[in-house]
TORBA-927673 format. One record per residue: y, x, z of N, C-alpha, C, O in turn. Coordinates in steps of 0.02 Angstrom, whole numbers, plus 50000, padded with zeros to 5 digits. Last residue first. Layout:
<sites>
YXZYXZYXZYXZ
...
</sites>
This chain:
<sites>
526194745549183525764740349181525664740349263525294736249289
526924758649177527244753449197526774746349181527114741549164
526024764349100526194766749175526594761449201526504760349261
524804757149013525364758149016525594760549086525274758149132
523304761948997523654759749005524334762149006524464768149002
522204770948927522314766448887523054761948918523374758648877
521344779549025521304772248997521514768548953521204763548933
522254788649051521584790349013521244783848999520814783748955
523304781149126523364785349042522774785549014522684783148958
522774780049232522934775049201523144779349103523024778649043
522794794349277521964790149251522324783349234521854780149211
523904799249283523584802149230522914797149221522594796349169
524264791249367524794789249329524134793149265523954790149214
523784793449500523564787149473523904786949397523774781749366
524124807249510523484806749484523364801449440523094801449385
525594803449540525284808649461524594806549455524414804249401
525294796849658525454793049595525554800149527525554798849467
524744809449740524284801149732524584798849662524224798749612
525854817349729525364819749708524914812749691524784811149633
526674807849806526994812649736526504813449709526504810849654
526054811449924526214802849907526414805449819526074802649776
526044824449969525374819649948525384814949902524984813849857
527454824949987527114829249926526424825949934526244824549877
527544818250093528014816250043527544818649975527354815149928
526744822650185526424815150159526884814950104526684811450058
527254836450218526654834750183526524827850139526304827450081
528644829950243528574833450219527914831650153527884828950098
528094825250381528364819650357528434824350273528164820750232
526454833150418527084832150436527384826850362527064825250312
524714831750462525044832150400525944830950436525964827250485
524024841950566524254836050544524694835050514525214837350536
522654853750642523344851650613523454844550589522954840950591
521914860950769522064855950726522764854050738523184853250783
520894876250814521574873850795521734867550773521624868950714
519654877550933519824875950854520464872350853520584866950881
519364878151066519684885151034519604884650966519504889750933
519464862851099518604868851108518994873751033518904872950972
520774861251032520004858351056519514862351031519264864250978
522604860851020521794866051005521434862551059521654861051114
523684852350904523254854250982522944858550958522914860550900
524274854150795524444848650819524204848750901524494845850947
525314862950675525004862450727524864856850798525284855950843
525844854550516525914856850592525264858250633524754854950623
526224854350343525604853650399526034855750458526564858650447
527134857850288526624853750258526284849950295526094844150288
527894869850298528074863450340527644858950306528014854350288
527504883450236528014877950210528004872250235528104867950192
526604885150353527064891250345527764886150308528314885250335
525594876050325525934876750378526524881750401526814881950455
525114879850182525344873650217525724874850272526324874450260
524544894850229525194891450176525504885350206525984885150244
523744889550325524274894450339524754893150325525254891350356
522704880150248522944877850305523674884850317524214881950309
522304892750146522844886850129523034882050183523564879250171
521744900750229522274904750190522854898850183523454898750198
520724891650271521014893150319521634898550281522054900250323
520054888750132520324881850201520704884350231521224881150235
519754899350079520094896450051520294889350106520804885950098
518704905350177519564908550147519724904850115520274907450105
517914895050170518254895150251518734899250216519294896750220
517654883850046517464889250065517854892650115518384893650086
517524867249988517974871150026517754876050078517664874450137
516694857649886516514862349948516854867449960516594872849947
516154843949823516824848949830516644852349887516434849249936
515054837749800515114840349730515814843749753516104846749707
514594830349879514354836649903514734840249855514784846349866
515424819449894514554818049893514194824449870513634824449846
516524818649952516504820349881515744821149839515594822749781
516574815450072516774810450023517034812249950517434809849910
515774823850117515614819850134515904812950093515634807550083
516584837150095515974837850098515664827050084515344825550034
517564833350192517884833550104516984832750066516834828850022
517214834250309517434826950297517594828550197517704824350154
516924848150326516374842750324516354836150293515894833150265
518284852150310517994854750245517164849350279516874846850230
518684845450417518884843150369518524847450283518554845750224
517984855050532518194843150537518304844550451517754844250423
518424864950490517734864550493517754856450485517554852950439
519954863950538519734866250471518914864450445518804862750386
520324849250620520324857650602519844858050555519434853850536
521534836750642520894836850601520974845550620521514848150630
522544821750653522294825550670521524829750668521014826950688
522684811150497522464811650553522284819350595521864822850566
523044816950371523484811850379523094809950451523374804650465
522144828150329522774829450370522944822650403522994822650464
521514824650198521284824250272521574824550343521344822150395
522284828350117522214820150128521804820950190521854816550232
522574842150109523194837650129522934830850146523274827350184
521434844350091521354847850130522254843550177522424842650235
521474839349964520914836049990521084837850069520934833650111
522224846249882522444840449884522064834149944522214828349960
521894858149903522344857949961522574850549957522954848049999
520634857349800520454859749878521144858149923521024856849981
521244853749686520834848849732520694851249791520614847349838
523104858049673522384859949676521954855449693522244851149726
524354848449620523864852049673523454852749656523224848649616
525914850449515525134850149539524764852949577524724859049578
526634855449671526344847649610526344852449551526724857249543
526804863449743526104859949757525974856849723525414854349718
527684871749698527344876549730526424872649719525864874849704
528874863649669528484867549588527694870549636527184871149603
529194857249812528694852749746528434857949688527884857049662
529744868849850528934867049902528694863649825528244865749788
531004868949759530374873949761529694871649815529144874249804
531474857749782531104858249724530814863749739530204863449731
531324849749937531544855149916531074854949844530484852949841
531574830149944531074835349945531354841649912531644840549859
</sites>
């Protein structure tokens, strides 16, 4: 992985960390600020300049691709790239809530 994409995304934000986990299936911007909506039980709500600035980004640093357009909405999908820096991102998280517990990282 280029160290500059990793200083850029680790640590992620929750809006592009959410906006990357939705990726891992073909998805556009509205699909996925609904789907973040939905498994965050309302409490994250990804505002259209901030979905569609950071879908760009993403896709400008190979994060994301263009995957089709349906009914004149763009969808993207996470590239081999993206899932690297997701997968990076998943075990920091798991690594900081095993900490806030009490555990060992290597437990």
């Amino acid at each position: 992985m280029e160290d500059r994409i990793k200083r850029i995304y680790v640590p992620m934000t929750e809006s592009g960390f959410y906006i990357l986990y939705c990726l891992q299936s073909p998805q556009h911007g509205y699909g996925i600020s609904q789907q973040v909506k939905r498994m965050s039980g309302g409490s994250v709500v990804i505002s259209a300049g901030t979905m569609y600035g950071t879908l760009s980004k993403m896709e400008k640093d190979g994060l994301i691709r263009f995957y089709s357009e349906e009914e004149k909405r763009k969808l993207y999908q996470i590239t081999d790239l993206g899932r690297e820096i997701l997968d990076t991102e998943i075990r920091r998280i798991e690594r900081l809530y095993k900490n806030s517990k009490g555990e060992d990282v290597d437990a």
